[in-house]
C-alpha positions as CSV (number, residue, x, y, z in Angstrom):
1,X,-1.2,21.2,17.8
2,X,0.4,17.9,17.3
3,X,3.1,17.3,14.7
4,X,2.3,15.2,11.6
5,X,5.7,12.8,12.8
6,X,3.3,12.4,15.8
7,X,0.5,11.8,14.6
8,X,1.8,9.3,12.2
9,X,3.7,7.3,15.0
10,X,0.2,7.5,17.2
11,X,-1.7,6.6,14.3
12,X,0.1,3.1,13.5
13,X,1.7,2.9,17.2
14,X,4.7,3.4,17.0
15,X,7.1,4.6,19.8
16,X,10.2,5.8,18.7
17,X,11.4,6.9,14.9
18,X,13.3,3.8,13.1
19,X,16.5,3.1,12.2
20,X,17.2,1.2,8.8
21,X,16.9,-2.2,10.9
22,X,13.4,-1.4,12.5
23,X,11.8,0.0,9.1
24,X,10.6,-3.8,8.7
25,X,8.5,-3.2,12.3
26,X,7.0,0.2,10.6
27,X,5.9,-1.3,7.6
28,X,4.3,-4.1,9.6
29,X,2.6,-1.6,12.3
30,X,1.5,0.2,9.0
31,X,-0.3,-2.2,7.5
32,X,-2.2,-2.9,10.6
33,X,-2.8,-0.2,11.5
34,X,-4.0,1.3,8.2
35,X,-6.1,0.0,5.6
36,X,-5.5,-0.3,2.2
37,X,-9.1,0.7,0.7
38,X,-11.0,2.2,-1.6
39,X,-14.4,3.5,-0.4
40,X,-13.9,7.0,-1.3
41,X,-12.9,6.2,-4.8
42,X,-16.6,4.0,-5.1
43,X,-18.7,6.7,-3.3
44,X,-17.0,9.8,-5.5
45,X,-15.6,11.3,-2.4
46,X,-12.2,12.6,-3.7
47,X,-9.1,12.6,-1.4
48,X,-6.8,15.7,-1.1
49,X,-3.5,14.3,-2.1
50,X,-1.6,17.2,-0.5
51,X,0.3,16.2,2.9
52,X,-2.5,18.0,4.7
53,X,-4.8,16.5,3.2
54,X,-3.9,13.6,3.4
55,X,-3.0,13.8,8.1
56,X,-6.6,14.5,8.0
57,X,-7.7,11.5,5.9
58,X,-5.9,9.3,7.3
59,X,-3.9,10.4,10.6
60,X,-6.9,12.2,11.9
61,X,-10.1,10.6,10.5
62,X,-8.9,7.2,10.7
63,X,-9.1,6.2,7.1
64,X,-7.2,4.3,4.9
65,X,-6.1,4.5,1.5
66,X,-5.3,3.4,-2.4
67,X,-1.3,3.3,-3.3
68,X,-0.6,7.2,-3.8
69,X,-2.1,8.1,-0.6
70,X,-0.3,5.5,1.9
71,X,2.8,5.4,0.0
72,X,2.8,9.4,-0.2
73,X,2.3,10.0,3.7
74,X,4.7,7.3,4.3
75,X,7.1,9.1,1.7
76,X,6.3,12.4,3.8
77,X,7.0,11.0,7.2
78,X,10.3,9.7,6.0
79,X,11.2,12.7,4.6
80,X,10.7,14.5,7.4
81,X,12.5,12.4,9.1
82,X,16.1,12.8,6.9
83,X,15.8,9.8,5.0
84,X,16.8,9.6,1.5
85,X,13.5,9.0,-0.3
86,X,12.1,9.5,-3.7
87,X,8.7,8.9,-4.6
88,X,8.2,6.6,-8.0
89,X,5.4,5.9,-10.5
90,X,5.5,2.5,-11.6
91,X,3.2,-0.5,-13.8
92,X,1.5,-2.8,-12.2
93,X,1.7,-6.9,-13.6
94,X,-1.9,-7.6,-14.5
95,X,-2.3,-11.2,-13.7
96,X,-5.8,-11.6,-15.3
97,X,-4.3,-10.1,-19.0
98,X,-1.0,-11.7,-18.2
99,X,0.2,-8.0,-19.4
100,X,1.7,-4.7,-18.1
101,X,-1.8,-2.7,-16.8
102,X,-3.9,-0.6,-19.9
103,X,-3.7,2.3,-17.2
104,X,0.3,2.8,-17.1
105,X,2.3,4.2,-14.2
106,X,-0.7,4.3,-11.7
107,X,1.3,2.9,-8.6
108,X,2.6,4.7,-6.3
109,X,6.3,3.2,-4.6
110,X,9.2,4.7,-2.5
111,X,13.0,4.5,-3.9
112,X,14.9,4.4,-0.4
113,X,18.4,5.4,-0.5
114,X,20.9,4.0,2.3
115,X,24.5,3.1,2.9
116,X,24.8,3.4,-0.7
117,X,22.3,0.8,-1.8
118,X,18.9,1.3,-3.3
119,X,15.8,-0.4,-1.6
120,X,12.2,-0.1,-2.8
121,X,9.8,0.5,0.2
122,X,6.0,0.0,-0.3
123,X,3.1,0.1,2.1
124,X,0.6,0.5,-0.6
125,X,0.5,-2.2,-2.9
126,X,-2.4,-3.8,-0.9
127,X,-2.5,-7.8,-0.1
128,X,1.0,-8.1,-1.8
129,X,3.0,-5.5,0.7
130,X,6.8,-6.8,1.2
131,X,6.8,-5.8,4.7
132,X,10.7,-4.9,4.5
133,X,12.6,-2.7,2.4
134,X,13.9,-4.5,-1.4
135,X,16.9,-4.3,-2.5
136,X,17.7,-3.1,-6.3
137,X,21.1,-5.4,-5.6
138,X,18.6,-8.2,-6.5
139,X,18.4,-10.2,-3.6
140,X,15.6,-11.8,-1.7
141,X,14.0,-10.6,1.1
142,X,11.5,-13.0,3.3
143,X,8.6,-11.7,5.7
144,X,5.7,-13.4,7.0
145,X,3.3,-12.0,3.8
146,X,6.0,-14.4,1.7
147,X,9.0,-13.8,-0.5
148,X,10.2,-10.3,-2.2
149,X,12.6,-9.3,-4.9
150,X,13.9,-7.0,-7.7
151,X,15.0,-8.5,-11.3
152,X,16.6,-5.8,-13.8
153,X,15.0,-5.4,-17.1
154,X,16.7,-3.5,-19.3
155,X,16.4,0.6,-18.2
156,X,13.4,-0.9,-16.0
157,X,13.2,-2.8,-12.8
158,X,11.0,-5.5,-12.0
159,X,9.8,-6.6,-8.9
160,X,8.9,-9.9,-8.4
161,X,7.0,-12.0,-5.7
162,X,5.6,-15.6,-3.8
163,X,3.1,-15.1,-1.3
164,X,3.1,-16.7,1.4
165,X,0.7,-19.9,1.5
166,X,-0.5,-18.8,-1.9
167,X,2.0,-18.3,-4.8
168,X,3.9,-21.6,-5.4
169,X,6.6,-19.4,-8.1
170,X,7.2,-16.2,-8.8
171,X,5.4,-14.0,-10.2
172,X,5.5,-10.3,-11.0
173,X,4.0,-7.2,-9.5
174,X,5.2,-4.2,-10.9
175,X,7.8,-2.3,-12.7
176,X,9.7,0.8,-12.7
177,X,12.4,3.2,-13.2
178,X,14.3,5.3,-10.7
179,X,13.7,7.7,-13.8
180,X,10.1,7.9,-13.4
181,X,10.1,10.4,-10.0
182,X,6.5,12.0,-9.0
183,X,8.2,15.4,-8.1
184,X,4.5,17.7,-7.8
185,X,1.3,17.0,-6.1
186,X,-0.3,17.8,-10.0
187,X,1.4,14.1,-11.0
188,X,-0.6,12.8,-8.2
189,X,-3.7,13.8,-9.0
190,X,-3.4,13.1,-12.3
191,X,-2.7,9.2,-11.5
192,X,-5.7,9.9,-9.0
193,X,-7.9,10.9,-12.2
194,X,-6.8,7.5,-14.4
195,X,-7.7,5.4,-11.0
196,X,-11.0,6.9,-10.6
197,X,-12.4,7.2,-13.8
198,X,-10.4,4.7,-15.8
199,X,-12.8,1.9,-17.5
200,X,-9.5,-1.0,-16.9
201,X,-9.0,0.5,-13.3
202,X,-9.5,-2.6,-10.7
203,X,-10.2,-0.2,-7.9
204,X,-13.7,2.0,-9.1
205,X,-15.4,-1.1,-9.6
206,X,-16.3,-2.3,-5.9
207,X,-15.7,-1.5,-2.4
208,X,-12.7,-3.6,-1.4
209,X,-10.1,-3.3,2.2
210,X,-7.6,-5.4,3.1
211,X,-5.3,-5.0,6.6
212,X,-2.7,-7.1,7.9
213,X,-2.8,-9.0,11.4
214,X,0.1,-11.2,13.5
215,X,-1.9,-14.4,11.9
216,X,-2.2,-13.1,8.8
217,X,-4.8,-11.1,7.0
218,X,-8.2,-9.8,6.6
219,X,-9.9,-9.3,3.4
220,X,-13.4,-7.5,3.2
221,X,-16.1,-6.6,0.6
222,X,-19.2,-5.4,0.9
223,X,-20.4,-9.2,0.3
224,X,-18.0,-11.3,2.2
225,X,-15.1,-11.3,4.7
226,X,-11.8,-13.4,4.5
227,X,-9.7,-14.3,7.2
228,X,-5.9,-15.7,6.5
229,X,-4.4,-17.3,9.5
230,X,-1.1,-19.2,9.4
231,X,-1.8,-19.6,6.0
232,X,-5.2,-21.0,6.0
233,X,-8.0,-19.1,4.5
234,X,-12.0,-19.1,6.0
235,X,-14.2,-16.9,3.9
236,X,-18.2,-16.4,4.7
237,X,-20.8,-14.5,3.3
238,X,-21.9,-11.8,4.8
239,X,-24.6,-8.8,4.5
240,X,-24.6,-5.3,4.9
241,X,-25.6,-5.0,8.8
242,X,-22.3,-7.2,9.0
243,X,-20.4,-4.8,6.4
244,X,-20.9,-2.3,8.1
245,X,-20.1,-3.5,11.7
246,X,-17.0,-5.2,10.3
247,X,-16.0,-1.9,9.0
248,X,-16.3,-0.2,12.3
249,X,-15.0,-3.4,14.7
250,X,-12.7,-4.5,12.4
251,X,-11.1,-1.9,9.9
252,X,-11.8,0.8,12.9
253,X,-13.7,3.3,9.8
254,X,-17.3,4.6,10.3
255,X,-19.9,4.6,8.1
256,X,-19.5,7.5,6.0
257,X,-22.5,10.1,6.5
C-alpha cells in the first residue's frame, strides 16, 4: 500500500520532499495539479475531513477541494514531513460588502514555522493563492499570481494582496491570529457546516473551479470558461456538453455518477 507522502508527491508530481527554498515549486505544482472547487458542496456530497478521507478525495479520486480540505492535506503532508506547522482559522475580506465575511473564521490557512520566523502558507484560498510562503516579518513576497504580504493589526494579522494583471493596489484577503489554531477534526467540520449551509456562504451557490497553469489560469463554471495567459483574459460561453468535457480534459475530474 502506498504512503500518503507518496501519494501526495504523485498526485501533484513532485519528485523529491522540499526544503524551505523549493516550498515555492510545491505550492505551484499544487495548484496545478489540484483544483480548488466546489462541486461536492453544490451536489450535497459531503467530504470526510479526516486525513483519510481526505487521500481518497483527493490523492486517490482525483478531486479537488474548498480551503479546509487543500490546506488540511497540505497541513498533513507537512507534518508528516517534520515541519513546524499549525493549522489556522481565519476571516476572509469580503470585497462585495467592503466588510470582514458574515460567516467568521471559515478559512482554512497554515502558520509555518522556520529559522525562527513565522510564514503563512496557503494553497487554498482559490484564484488569490501566494504561491510562496508569507512572512509575518511584513515583507513582500512576489510570484507570478502577483504580489503578497502580511500587515499587523492589533492582536490580528492581515494579509494583504495585488494580483497580477488585475489588482492595481492593495487590497485585503483575510485575517487571523496565530491564537485561533484548528486543533480537532470536530473544528473542521464545524467550518464545513457554516460553508455548506450558510445563506452569506459564496461557495453553495454555484459550481465554480479554478487551477493554475505556467501562463496563467483557468477559471470554469458550469456556464463559461476563462483563460488568463500572461495576463490577458479570453472568456466564452459555453454549455453543458462542454462543462462537462472541460471538467474531464481540463480539471482531470469525472462526472460524478
Amino acid at each position: 500500500m502506498q504512503t500518503f507522502k507518496t501519494l501526495f508527491q504523485r498526485r501533484i508530481k513532485l519528485n523529491e520532499a522540499p526544503s524551505f527554498s523549493t516550498l515555492p515549486v510545491l505550492l505551484q505544482k499544487f495548484a496545478q495539479e489540484i483544483p480548488f472547487e466546489n462541486l461536492r458542496i453544490i451536489e450535497q456530497r459531503q467530504s470526510h475531513l479526516s486525513k483519510e478521507g481526505l487521500q481518497e478525495k483527493i490523492l486517490i479520486q482525483s478531486e479537488g477541494g474548498v480551503c479546509y480540505e487543500l490546506n488540511t492535506l497540505l497541513y498533513h503532508y507537512l507534518k508528516e514531513g517534520g515541519w513546524d506547522v499549525t493549522l489556522l482559522s481565519a476571516c476572509i475580506f469580503d470585497q462585495k460588502r467592503n466588510d470582514w465575511s458574515i460567516t467568521g473564521n471559515t478559512h482554512a490557512t497554515i502558520l509555518l514555522e522556520h529559522d525562527g520566523e513565522k510564514y503563512i502558507v496557503d494553497a487554498g484560498f482559490g484564484a488569490n493563492i501566494p504561491l510562496s510562503p508569507v512572512p509575518l516579518a511584513g515583507n513582500a513576497v512576489e510570484t507570478a499570481n502577483g504580489q503578497f504580504r502580511i500587515e499587523r493589526a492589533m492582536e490580528n494579522y492581515i494579509l494583504e494582496l495585488k494580483l497580477a494583471d488585475r489588482d492595481e493596489d492593495w487590497r485585503i484577503g483575510y485575517r487571523f491570529s496565530p491564537a485561533d489554531t484548528i486543533t480537532d477534526l470536530a473544528e473542521l467540520q464545524h467550518m464545513q457546516q457554516i460553508i455548506e449551509t450558510h445563506p452569506d456562504s459564496p461557495f453553495n451557490k454555484g459550481k465554480l473551479l479554478t487551477k493554475r497553469t505556467n501562463e496563467g489560469l483557468y477559471v470554469l463554471t458550469p456556464s463559461s470558461f476563462t483563460e488568463w495567459q500572461n495576463g490577458v483574459p479570453s472568456k466564452r460561453q459555453i454549455d453543458e456538453e462542454e462543462y462537462y468535457e472541460l471538467l474531464r480534459t481540463t480539471f482531470n475530474m469525472e462526472r460524478p455518477l
